[in-house]
C-alpha positions in Angstrom: 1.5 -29.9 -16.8 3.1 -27.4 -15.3 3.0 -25.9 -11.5 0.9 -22.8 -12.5 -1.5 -24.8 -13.9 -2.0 -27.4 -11.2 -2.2 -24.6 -8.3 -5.1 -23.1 -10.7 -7.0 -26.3 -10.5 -7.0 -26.5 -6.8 -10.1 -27.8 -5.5 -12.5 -25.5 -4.0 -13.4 -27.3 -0.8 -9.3 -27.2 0.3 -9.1 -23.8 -0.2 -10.0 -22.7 3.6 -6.8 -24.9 4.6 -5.1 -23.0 2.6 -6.0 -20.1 3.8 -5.6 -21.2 7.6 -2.1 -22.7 6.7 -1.1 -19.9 5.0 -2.2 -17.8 7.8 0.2 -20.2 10.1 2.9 -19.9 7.8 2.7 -16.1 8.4 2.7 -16.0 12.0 5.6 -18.3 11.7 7.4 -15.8 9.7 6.3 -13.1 11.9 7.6 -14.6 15.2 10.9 -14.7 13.2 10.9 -11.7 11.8 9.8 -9.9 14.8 12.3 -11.5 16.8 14.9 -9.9 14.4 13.2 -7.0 14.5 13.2 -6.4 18.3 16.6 -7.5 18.5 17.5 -5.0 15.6 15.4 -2.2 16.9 17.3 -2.5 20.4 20.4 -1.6 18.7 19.7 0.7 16.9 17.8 2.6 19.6 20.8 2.6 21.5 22.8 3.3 18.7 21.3 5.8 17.1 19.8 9.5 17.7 16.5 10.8 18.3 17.0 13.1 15.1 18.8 10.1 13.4 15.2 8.2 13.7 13.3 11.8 12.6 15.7 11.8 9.5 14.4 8.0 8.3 10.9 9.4 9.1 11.2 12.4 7.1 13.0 10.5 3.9 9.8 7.9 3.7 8.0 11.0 3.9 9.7 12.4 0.9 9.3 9.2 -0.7 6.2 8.5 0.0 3.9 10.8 -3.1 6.3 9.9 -5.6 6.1 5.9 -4.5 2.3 5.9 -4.7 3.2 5.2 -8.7 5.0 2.0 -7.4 1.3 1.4 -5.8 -0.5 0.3 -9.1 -1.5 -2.9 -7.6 -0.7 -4.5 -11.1 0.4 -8.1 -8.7 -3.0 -8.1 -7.6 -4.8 -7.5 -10.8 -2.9 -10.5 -12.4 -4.1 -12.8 -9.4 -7.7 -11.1 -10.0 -7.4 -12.4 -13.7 -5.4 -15.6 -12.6 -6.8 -17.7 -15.7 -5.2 -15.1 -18.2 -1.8 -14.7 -16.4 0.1 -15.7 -19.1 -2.0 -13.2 -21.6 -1.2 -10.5 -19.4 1.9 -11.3 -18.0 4.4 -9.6 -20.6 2.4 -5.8 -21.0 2.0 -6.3 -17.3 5.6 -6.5 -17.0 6.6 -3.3 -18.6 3.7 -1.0 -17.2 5.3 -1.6 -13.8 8.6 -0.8 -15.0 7.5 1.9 -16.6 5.8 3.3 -13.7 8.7 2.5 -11.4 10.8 4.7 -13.2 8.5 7.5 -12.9 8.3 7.0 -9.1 12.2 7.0 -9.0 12.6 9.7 -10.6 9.9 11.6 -8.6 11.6 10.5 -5.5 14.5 12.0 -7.2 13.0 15.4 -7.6 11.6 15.5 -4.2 14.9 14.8 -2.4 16.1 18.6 -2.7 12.5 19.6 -1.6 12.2 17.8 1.3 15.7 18.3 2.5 14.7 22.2 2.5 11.1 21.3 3.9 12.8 19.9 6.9 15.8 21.9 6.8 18.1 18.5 6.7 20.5 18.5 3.9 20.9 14.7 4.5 17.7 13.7 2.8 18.5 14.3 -0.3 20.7 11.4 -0.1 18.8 9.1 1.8 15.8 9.8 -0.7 18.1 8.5 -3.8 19.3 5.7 -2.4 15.2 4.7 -1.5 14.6 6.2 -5.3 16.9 2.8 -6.5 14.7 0.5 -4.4 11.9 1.8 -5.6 12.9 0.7 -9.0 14.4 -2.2 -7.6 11.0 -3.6 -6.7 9.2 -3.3 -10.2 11.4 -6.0 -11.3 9.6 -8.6 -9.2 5.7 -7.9 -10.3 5.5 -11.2 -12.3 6.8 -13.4 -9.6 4.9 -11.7 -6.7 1.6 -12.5 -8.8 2.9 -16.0 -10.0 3.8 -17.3 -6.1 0.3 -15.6 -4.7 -1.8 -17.4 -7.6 0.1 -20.5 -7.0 -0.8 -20.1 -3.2 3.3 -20.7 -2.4 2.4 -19.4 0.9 5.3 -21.3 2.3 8.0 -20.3 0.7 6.6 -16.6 0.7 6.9 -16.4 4.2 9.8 -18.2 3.9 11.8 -15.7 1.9 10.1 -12.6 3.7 11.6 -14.3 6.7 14.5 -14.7 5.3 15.1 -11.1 4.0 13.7 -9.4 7.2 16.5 -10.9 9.0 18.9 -10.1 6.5 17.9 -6.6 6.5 17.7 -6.2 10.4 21.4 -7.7 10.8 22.4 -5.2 8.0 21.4 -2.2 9.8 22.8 -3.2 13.4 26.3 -3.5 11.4 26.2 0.0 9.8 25.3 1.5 12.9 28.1 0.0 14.4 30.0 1.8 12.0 28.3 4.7 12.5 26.3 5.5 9.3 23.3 7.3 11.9 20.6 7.1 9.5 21.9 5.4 6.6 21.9 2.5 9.1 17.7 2.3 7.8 17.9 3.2 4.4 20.8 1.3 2.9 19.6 -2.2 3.7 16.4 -1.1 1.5 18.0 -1.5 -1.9 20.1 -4.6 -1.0 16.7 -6.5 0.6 14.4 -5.7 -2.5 17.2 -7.2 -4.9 17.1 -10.3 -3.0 13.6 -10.6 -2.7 12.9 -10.1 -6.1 15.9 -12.4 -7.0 14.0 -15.3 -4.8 10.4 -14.9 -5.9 11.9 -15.1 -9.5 13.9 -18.2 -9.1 10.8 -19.9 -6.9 8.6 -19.8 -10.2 10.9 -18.7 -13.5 9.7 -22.2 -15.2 6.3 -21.4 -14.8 6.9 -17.8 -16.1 6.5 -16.3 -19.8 9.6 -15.5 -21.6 9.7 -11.6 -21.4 9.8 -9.7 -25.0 10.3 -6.2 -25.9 6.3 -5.5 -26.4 4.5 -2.0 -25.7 0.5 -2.7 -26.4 -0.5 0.7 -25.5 -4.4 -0.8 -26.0 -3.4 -3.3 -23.1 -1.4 -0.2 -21.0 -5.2 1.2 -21.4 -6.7 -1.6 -19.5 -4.2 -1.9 -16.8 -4.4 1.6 -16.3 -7.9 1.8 -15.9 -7.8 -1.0 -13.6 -4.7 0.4 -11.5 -5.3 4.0 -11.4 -8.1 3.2 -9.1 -5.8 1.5 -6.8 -3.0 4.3 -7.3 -5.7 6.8 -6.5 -6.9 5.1 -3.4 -3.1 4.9 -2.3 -3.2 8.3 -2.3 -4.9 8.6 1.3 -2.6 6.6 3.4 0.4 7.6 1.9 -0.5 11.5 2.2 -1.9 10.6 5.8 1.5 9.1 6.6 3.2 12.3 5.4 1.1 14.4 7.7 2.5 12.6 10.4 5.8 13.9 10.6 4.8 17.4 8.7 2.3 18.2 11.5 5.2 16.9 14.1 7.7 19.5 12.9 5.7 21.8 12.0 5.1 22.4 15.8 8.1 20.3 17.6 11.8 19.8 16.3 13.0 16.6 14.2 13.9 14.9 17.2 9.8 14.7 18.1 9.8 13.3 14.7 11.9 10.9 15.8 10.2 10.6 18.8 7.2 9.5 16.6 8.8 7.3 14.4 10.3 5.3 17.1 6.8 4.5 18.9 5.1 4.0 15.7 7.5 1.9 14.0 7.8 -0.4 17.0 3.7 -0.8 17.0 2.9 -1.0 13.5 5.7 -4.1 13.0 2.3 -6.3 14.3 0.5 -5.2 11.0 3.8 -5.0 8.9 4.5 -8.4 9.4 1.2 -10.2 10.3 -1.7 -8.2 8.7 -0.1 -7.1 5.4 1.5 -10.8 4.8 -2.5 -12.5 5.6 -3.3 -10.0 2.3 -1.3 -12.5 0.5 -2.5 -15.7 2.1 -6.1 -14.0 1.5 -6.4 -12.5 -1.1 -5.4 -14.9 -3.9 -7.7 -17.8 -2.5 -10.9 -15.5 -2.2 -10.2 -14.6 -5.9 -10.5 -18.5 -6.1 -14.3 -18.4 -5.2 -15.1 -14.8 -6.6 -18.4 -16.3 -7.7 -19.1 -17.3 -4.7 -19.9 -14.7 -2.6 -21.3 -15.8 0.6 -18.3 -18.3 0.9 -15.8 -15.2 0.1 -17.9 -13.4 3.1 -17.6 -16.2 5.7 -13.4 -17.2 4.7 -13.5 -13.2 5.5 -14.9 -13.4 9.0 -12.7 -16.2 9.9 -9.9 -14.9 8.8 -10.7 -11.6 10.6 -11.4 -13.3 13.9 -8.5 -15.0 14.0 -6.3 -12.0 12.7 -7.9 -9.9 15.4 -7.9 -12.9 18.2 -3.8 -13.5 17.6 -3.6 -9.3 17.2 -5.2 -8.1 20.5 -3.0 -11.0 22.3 0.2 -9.4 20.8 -0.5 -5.6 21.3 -2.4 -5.5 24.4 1.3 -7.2 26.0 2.8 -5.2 24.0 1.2 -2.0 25.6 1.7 -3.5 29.1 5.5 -4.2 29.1 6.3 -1.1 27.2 7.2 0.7 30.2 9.5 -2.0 31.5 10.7 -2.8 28.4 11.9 0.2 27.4 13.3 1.1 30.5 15.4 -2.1 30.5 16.7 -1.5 27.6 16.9 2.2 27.0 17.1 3.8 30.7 15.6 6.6 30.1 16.3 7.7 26.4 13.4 6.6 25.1 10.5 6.8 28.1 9.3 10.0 26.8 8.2 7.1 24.0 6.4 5.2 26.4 2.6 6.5 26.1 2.4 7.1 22.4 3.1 3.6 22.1 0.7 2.0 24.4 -1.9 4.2 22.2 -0.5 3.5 19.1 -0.9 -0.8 20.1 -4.5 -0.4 21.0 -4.8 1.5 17.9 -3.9 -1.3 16.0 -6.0 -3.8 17.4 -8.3 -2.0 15.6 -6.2 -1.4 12.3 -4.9 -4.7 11.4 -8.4 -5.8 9.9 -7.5 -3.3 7.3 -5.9 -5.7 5.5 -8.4 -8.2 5.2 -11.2 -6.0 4.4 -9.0 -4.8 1.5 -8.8 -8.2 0.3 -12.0 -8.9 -0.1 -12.9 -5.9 -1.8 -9.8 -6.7 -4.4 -11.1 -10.4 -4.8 -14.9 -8.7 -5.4 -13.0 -6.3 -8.1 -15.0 -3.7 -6.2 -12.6 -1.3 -7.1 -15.2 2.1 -6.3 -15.1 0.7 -2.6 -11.9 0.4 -2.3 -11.3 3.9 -3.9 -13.4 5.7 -1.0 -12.7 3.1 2.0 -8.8 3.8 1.4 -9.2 8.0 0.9 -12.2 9.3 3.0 -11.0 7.9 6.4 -7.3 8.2 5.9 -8.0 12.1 4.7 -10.6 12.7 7.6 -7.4 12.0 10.3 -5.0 14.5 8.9 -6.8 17.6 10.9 -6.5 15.3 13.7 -3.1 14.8 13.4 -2.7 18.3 12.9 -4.8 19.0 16.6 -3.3 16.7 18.5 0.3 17.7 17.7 -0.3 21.3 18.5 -2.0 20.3 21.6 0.0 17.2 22.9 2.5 16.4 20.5 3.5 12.6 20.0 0.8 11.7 22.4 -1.9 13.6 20.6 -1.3 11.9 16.8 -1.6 8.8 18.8 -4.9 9.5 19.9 -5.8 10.7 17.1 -5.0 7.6 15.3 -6.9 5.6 17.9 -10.2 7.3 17.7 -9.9 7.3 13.8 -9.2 3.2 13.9 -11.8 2.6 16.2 -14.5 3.8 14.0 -13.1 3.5 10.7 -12.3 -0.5 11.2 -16.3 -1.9 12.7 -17.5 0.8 9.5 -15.3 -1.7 7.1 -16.3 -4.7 8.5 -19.9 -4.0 8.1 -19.8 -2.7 5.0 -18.0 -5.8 2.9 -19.6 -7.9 5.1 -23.0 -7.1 4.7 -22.7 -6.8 1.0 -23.1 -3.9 -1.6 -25.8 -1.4 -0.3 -26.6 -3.1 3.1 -24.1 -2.8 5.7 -24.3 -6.2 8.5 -24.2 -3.9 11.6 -23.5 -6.9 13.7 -20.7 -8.3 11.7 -17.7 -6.1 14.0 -19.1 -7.3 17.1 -18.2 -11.2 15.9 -15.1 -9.5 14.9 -13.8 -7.6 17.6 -15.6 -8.2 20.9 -14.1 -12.2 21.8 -10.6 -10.5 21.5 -11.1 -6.9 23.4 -13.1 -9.1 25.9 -10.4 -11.4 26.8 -8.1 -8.3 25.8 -9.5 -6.0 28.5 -10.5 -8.6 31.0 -6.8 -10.0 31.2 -5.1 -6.8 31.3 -7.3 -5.3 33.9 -6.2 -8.8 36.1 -2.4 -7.5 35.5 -2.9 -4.1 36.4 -4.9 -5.6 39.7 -1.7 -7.8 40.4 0.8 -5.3 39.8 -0.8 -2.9 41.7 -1.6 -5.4 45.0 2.7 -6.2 45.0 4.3 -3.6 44.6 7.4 -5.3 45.4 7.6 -6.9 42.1 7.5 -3.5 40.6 11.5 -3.2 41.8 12.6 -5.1 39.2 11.7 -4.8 35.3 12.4 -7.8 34.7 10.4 -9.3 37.3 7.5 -7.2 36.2 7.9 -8.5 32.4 7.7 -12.3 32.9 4.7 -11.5 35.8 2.9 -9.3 33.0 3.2 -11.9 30.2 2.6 -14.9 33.0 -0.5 -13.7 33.8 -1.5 -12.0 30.7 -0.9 -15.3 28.6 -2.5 -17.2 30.9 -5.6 -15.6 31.7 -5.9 -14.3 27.8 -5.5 -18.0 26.8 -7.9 -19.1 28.8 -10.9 -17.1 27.9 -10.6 -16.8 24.0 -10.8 -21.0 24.4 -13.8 -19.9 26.3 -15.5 -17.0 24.3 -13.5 -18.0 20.3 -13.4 -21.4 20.7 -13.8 -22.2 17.2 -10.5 -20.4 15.7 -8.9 -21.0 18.7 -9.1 -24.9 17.7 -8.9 -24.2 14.0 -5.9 -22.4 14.5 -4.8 -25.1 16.8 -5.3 -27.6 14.6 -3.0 -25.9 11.6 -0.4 -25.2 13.8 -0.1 -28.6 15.1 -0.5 -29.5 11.4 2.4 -27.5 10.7 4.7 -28.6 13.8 4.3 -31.9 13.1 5.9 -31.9 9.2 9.0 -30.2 11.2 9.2 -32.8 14.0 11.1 -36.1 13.5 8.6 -38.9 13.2 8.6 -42.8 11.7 
């Protein structure tokens, strides 16, 4: 019997430690990426321009309409319909191609508009070469499903890890060599081939031969089911161009940049944690699809501890930004400084995202999804628009603050509380442990900092005194107020440390 088909007969009552291992595996993969990341990001900041980081911002821009074609969700569908994977498989196969070469050559014919939008004659270069990894990618729709159904969390995070790294390392090498913003886009194309080159070897056995097949009756179904999800792509992905169209439309491309820098470095928390746990997630609620007060509660778990682990990591981050960044950067980058502290608290708030999608996905509740993932995402872009004119980087930081904070509670309550009957008190289990223990230790930093000011002479000192305390008294009170994942997560990570460590 083969692996696909063990994994689909996984017992029910193990599938919560699968989620929570999963879940481990991820953070493990996201210290390491981050890590790279940082390490990367210092580089390069150095390295590179303020217009050099508006010029990446503007090509994903450019990119981004044409790629909602690459955002048919066809992966997820085949996990939704797990028990036909093999039916599916081959017409699943070349829709996605088929749709990846329309994005690619959309991207194409964007390129010259966009380099005139933004009067930067470089984009139409840059937007090709993200045009080939767009296609790139639809290669690898059969092993992404395959390794999700089969719950290969593992290895998953193992080869995101992996490629992450790669990437990063790639990018501090060309700017060495000064490629300015190529330094981003180059390692694109390179990292999707090796991705998709790893997920395909991790589960080719368990894989259907592919054939030259075009069921235009099965194209029909897919469609149906992944023009929803195309559809509600369009919202984030035209709210993400507003960004740096509402920034230049008012400021120069070095704002842009300005932007892209502070955003970047605060969304890698959901980049590499939240949208990784929609992986771990989402195939093992699709497990229990007909159960749907056990899909409700692995949802509220996993929330909590997404939330619990996320507050931790951006409240420090908003704490040592100005330290950090004038360690690193002196003062090229401080101007930086307050859009990113907003744009952290912002995503305490935004990480559930991920989550909430995956439920909806495992419920096929695909009318949800359609209006959770455009109303909100449309209902910022005056924002944006406001808070540019009136304060620039600072002001689309707000803006994307005040939009999380009331679109994230609104998701939790509604896929909580079911179809029709919103569960008002759902958010506060969510969020109020972690902004508790959130707020209360980073008002006892601020308290210390302020009461020796000496310490505030050297930033280095005032780094390892802000994550000192912050750890400690952070720590300290979610085992107080979130006890329960706090020892659940315990518990898998010590699970997990201990098949690394040697042992008789």
């Amino acid at each position: 019997m083969t692996q696909m088909n063990d994994e689909l007969n996984i017992e029910e009552t193990g599938l919560a430690q699968h989620t929570v291992r999963g879940m481990v595996w991820t953070l493990v993969q996201t210290l390491g990426s981050k890590a790279a990341g940082v390490v990367a990001q210092i580089f390069l900041a150095r390295l590179l321009s303020h217009s050099d980081w508006g010029l990446v911002a503007a090509t994903y821009a450019a990119a981004a309409l044409p790629n909602v074609f690459r955002m048919t969700g066809v992966s997820q569908i085949l996990v939704a319909k797990q028990k036909q994977f093999r039916r599916w498989a081959v017409h699943a196969f070349w829709f996605e191609i088929a749709l990846g070469m329309v994005s690619s050559v959309g991207m194409c014919i964007a390129a010259p508009i966009a380099a005139t939008v933004f009067k930067a004659p470089e984009l139409l270069y840059t937007t090709l070469i993200i045009a080939v990894a767009a296609g790139i990618n639809s290669l690898g729709v059969l092993s992404n499903a395959a390794t999700l159904i089969q719950l290969q969390f593992r290895n998953i995070s193992l080869v995101n890890l992996y490629v992450n790294i790669f990437q990063s390392g790639l990018s501090v090498i060309l700017a060495f060599c000064h490629f300015g913003a190529y330094s981003f886009i180059i390692p694109v194309p390179i990292g999707n081939a090796i991705k998709v080159f790893a997920m395909w070897w991790l589960v080719h056995n368990d894989l259907p031969p592919i054939r030259w097949e075009i069921n235009l009756l099965r194209w029909r179904k897919l469609a149906k089911d992944s023009s929803v999800l195309m559809l509600a792509s369009l919202g984030p992905t035209i709210t993400y161009m507003a960004y740096p169209a509402a920034l230049r439309k008012f400021h120069t491309i070095e704002t842009v940049g300005l932007w892209f820098f502070a955003w970047n470095l605060s969304n890698q928390i959901i980049q590499l944690l939240a949208n990784n746990l929609t992986m771990t997630l989402f195939p093992t609620l699709s497990k229990i699809k007909n159960k749907p007060e056990r899909q409700k509660a692995g949802f509220m778990r996993a929330a909590q501890a997404l939330v619990l682990i996320t507050t931790f990591a951006c409240i420090l981050e908003a704490l040592t930004a100005y330290p950090g960044l004038e360690l690193l950067f002196g003062t090229k980058w401080l101007a930086a400084v307050v859009p990113l502290q907003i744009f952290s608290l912002a995503t305490v708030f935004g990480v559930v995202g991920s989550p909430i999608n995956s439920i909806i996905m495992a419920q096929e509740r695909y009318r949800l999804y359609l209006w959770y993932n455009i109303l909100p995402p449309l209902a910022l872009i005056p924002l944006l628009y406001l808070g540019s004119w009136r304060y620039g980087v600072a002001g689309v930081a707000t803006a994307t603050l005040v939009q999380a904070a009331v679109v994230a509670p609104l998701g939790v309550a509604l896929v909580a509380g079911g179809a029709g009957k919103p569960d008002w008190l759902s958010p506060l289990k969510v969020f109020w442990g972690s902004l508790f223990c959130g707020a209360v230790a980073g008002v006892v930093v601020l308290i210390v900092m302020n009461s020796l000011p000496i310490l505030s002479k050297n930033n280095i000192v005032v780094i390892i005194v802000i994550c000192g305390v912050f750890s400690l008294i952070y720590l300290a009170l979610a085992w107080l107020v979130c006890r329960p994942i706090m020892k659940e997560l315990l518990s898998h990570t010590i699970h997990l440390l201990y098949r690394f460590l040697p042992h008789k």
